[in-house]
PAVEX-713411 format. One line per field, with one value per residue: x, y, z of N, C-alpha, C in turn; residue in one letter; residue number from 1. Coordinates in pm, 1 decimal, padded with zeros to 6 digits. Layout:
n_x <- X|...
n_y <- Y|...
n_z <- Z|...
ca_x <- X|...
ca_y <- Y|...
ca_z <- Z|...
c_x <- X|...
c_y <- Y|...
c_z <- Z|...
residu <- A|...
num <- NUM|...
//
This chain:
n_x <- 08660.5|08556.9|08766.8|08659.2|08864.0|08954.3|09089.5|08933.2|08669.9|08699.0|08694.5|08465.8|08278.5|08321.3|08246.7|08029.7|07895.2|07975.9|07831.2|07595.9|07564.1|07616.7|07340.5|07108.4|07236.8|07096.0|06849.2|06766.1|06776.5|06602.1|06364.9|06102.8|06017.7|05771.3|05897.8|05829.7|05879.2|06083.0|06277.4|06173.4|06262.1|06545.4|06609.3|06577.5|06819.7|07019.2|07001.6|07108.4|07406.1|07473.4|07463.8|07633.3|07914.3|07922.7|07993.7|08234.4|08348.5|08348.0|08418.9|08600.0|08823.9|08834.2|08735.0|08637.8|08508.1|08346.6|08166.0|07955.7|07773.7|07713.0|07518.9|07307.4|07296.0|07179.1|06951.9|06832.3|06772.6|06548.2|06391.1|06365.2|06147.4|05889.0|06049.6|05953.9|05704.4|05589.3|05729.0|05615.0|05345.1|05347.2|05417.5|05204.6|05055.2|04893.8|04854.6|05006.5|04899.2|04953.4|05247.8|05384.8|05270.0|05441.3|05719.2|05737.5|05884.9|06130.7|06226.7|06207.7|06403.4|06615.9|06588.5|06626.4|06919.4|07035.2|07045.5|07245.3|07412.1|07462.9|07480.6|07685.3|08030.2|08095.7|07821.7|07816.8|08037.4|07917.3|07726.6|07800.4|07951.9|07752.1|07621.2|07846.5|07845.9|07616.7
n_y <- -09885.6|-10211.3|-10536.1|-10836.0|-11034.9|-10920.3|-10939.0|-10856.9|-10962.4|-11202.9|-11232.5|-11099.9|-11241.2|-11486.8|-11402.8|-11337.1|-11583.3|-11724.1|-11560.0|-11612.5|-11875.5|-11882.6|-11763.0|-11926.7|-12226.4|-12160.2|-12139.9|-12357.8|-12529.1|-12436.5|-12531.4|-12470.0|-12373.3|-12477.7|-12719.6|-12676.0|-12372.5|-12322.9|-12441.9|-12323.8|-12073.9|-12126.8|-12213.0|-11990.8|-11838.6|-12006.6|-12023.4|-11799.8|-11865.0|-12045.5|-11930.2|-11804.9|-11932.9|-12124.1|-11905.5|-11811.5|-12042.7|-12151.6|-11804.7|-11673.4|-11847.4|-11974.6|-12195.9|-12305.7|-12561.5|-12635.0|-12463.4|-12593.0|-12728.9|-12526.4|-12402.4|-12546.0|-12494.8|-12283.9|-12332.7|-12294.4|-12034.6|-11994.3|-12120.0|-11931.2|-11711.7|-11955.8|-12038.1|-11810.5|-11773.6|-12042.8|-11957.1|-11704.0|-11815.6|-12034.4|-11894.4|-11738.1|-11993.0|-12136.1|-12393.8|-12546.0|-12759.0|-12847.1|-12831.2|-12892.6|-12713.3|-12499.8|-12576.2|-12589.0|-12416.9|-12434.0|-12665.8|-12740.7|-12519.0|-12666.4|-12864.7|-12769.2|-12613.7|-12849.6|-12979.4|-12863.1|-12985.2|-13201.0|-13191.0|-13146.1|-13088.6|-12865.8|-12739.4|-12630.2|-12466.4|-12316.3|-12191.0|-12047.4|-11875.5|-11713.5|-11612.1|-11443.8|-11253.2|-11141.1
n_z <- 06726.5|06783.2|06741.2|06672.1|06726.2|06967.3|07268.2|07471.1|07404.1|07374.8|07735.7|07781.8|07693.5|07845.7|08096.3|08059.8|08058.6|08290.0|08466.7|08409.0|08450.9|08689.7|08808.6|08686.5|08808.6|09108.0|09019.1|08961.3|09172.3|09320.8|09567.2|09604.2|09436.6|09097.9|08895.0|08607.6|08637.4|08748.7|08499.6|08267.1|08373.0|08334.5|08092.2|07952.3|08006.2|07930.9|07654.5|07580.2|07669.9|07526.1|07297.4|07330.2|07398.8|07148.2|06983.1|07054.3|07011.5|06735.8|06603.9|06704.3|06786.9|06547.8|06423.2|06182.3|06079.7|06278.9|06158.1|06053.9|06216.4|06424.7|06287.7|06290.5|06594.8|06606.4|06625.1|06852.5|06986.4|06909.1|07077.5|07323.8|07292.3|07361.5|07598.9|07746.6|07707.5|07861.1|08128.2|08186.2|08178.8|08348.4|08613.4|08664.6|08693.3|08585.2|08301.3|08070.1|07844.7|07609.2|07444.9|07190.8|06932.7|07007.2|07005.5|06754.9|06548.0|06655.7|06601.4|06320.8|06248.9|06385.9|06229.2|05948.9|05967.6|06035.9|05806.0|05670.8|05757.0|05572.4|05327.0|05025.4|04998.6|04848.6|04788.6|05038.9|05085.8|04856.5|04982.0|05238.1|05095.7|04962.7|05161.4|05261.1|05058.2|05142.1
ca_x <- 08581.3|08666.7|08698.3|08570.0|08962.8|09047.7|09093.8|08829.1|08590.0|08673.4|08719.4|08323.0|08162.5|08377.8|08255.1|07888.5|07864.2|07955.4|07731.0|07443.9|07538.0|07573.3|07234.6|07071.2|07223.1|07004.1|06716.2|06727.0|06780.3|06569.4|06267.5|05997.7|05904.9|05811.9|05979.9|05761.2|05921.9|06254.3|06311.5|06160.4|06361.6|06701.1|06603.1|06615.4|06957.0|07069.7|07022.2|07252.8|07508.9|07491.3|07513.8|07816.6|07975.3|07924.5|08070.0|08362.5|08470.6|08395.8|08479.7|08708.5|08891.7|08820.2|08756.5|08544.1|08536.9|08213.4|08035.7|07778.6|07685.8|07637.8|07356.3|07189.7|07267.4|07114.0|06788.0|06816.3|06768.1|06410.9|06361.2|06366.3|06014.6|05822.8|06076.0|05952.1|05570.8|05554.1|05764.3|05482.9|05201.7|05343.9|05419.0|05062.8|04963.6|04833.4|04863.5|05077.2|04844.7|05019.0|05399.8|05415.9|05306.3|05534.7|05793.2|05749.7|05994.0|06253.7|06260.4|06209.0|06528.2|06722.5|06613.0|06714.3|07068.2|07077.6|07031.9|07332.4|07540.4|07431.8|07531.6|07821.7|08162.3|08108.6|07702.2|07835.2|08123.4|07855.0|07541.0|07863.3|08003.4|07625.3|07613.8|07916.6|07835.3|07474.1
ca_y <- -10001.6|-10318.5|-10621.2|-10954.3|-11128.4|-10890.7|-11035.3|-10821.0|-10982.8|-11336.4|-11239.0|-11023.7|-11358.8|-11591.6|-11346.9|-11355.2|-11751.0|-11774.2|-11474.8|-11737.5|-11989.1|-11857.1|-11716.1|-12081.2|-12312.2|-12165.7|-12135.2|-12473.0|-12619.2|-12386.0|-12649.3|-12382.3|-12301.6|-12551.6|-12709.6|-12629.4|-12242.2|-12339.4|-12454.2|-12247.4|-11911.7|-12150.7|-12187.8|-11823.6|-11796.0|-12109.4|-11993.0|-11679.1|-11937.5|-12163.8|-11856.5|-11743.6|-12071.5|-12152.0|-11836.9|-11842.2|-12148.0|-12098.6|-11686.3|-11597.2|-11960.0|-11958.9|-12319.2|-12290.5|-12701.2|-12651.1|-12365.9|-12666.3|-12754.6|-12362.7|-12362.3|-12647.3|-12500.5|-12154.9|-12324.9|-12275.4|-11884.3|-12029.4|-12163.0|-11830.9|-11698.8|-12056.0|-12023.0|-11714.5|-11794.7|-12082.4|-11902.5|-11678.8|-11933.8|-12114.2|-11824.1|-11724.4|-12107.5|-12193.7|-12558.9|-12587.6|-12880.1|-12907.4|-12763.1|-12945.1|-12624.5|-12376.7|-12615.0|-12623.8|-12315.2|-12419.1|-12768.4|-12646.8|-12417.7|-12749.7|-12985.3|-12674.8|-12605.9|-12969.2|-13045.8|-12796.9|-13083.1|-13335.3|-13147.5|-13168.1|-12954.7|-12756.4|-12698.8|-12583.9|-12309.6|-12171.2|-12138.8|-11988.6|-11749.4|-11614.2|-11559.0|-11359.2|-11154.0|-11062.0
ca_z <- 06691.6|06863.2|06699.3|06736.4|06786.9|07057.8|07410.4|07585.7|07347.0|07488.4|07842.5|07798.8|07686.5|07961.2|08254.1|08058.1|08062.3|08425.0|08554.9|08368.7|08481.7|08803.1|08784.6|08646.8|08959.9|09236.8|09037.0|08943.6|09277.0|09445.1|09575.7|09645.7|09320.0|09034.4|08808.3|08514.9|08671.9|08715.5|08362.3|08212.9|08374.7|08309.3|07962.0|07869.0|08023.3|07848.1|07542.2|07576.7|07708.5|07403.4|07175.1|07358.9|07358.8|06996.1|06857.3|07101.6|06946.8|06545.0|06509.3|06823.0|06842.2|06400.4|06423.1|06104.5|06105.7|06337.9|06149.0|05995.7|06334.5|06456.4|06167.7|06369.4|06688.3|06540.5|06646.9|07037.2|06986.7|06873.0|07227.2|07384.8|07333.9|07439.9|07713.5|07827.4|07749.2|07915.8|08212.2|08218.8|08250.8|08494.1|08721.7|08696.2|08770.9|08452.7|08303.6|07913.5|07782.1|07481.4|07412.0|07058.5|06853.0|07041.3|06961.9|06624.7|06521.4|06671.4|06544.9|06186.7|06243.6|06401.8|06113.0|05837.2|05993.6|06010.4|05652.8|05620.7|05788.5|05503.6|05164.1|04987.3|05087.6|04762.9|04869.7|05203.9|05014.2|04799.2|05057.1|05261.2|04993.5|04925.4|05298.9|05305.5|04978.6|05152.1
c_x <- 08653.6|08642.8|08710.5|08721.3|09037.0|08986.9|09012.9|08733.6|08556.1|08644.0|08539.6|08261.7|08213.3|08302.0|08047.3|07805.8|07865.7|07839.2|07614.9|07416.2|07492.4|07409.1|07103.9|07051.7|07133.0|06875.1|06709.5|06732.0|06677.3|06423.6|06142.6|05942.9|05875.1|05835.7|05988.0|05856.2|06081.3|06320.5|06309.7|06269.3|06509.1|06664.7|06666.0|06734.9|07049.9|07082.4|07098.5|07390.1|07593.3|07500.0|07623.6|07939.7|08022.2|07975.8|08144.4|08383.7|08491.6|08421.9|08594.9|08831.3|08911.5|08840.8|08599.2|08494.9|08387.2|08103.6|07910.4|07735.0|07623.0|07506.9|07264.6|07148.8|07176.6|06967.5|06732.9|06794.1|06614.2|06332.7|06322.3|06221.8|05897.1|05869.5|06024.9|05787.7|05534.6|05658.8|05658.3|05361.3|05223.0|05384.6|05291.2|04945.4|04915.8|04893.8|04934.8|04994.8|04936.3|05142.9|05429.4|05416.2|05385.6|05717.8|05882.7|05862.4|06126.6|06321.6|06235.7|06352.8|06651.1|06749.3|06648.0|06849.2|07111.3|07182.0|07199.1|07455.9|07559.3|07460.4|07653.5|07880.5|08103.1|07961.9|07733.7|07930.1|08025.5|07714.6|07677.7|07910.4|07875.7|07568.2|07703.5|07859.3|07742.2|07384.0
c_y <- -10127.5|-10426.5|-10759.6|-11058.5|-11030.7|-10954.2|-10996.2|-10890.3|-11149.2|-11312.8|-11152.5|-11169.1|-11444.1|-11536.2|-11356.1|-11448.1|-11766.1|-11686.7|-11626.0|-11819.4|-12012.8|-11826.1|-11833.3|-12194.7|-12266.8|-12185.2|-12263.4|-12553.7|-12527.6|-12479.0|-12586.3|-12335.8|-12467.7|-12561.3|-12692.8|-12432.0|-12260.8|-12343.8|-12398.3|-12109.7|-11998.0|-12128.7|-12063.2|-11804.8|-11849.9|-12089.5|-11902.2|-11762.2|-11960.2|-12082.4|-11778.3|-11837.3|-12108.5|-11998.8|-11806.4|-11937.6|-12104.1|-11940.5|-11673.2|-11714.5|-11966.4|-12098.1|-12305.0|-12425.5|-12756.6|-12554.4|-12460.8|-12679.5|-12629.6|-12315.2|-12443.4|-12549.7|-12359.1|-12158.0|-12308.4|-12147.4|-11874.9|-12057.3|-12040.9|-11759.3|-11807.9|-12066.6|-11902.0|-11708.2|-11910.1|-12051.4|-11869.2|-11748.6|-12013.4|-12048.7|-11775.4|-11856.6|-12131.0|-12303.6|-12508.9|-12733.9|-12921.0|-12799.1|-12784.7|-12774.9|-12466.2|-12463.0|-12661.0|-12556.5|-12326.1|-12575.3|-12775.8|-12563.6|-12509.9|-12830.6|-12884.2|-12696.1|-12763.1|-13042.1|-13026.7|-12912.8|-13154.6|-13305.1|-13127.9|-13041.1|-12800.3|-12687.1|-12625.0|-12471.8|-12199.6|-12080.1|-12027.0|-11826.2|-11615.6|-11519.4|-11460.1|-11265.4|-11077.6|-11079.6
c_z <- 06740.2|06735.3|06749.5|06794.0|06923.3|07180.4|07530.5|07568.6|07460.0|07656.6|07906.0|07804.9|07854.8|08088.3|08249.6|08043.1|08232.6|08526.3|08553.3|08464.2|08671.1|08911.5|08750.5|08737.1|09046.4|09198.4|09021.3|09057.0|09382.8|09461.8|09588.3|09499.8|09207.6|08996.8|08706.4|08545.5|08630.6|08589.4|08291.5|08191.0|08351.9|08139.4|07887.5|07891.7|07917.8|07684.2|07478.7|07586.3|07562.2|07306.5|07172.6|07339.3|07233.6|06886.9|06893.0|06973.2|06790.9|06562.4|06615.5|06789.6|06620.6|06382.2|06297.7|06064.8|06164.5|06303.6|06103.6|06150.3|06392.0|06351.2|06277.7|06547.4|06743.6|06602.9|06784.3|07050.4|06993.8|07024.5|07311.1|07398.7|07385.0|07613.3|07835.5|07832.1|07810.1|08103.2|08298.2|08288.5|08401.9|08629.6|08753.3|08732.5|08686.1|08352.4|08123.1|07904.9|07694.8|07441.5|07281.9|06983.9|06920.4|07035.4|06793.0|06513.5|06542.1|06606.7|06424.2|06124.9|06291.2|06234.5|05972.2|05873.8|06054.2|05900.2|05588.8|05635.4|05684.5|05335.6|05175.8|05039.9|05019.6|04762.5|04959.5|05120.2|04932.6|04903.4|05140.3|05188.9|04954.4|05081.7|05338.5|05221.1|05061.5|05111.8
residu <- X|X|X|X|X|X|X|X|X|X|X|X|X|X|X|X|X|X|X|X|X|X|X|X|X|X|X|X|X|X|X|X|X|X|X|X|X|X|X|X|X|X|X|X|X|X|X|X|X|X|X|X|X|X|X|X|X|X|X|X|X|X|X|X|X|X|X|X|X|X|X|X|X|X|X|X|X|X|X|X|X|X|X|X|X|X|X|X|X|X|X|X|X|X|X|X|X|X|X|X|X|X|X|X|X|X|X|X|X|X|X|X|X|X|X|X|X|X|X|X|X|X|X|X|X|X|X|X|X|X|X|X|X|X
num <- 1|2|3|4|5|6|7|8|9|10|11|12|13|14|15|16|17|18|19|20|21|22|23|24|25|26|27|28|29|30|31|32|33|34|35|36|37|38|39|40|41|42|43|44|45|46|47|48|49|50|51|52|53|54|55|56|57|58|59|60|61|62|63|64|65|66|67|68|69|70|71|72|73|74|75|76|77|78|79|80|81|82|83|84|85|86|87|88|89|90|91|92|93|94|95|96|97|98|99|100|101|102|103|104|105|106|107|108|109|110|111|112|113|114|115|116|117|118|119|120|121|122|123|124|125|126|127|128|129|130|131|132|133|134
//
């Protein structure tokens, strides 16, 4: 069983941020498709990034200092299916009128793991402590 402080762990995410990212630059510069496309297929990557990123630093790095913000940033995971239906649409050529209610989930899940920033220490130890129990 591996666990989460050994050094393959870091060196799996580090190699699975740059594939991304790697993977992200061309599409985003590539000029032939649009950019309603482009964004979209970075999106989905982007969001693996930002969930590799953010638990490098708080569990691997144990900078527990930034777990309120990882509640907020909890809400970019949310992004991932709009990212991939309006992917869709716009590879089949079809127009997003309105993005508001496919946005609504994930900004719901920012302004919650927000809130988390804004209560007291001893708020933040017990919502914590009930989170570890289960």
């Amino acid at each position: 069983m591996m666990n989460f402080k050994d050094p393959l762990v870091l060196i799996l995410n580090i190699i699975v941020i740059f594939i991304l990212i790697f993977l992200i630059l061309p599409t985003l510069l590539n000029k032939r498709e649009k950019i309603g496309i482009r964004v979209s297929f970075s999106i989905i990557f982007l969001v693996v990034i930002v969930n590799c990123i953010s638990n490098l630093t708080i569990f691997y790095f144990e900078n527990y200092n930034l777990l309120q913000y990882h509640f907020a940033l909890m809400s970019i995971p949310f992004l991932f299916g709009p990212a991939i239906y309006f992917y869709v649409k716009e590879i089949n050529g079809s127009r997003i009128k309105n993005i508001l209610p496919h946005l609504l989930l994930p900004a719901a899940a920012f302004l919650i793991g927000f809130s988390y920033v804004l209560i007291s220490h001893d708020q933040q130890l017990k919502i914590l402590n009930e989170i570890s129990a289960g």
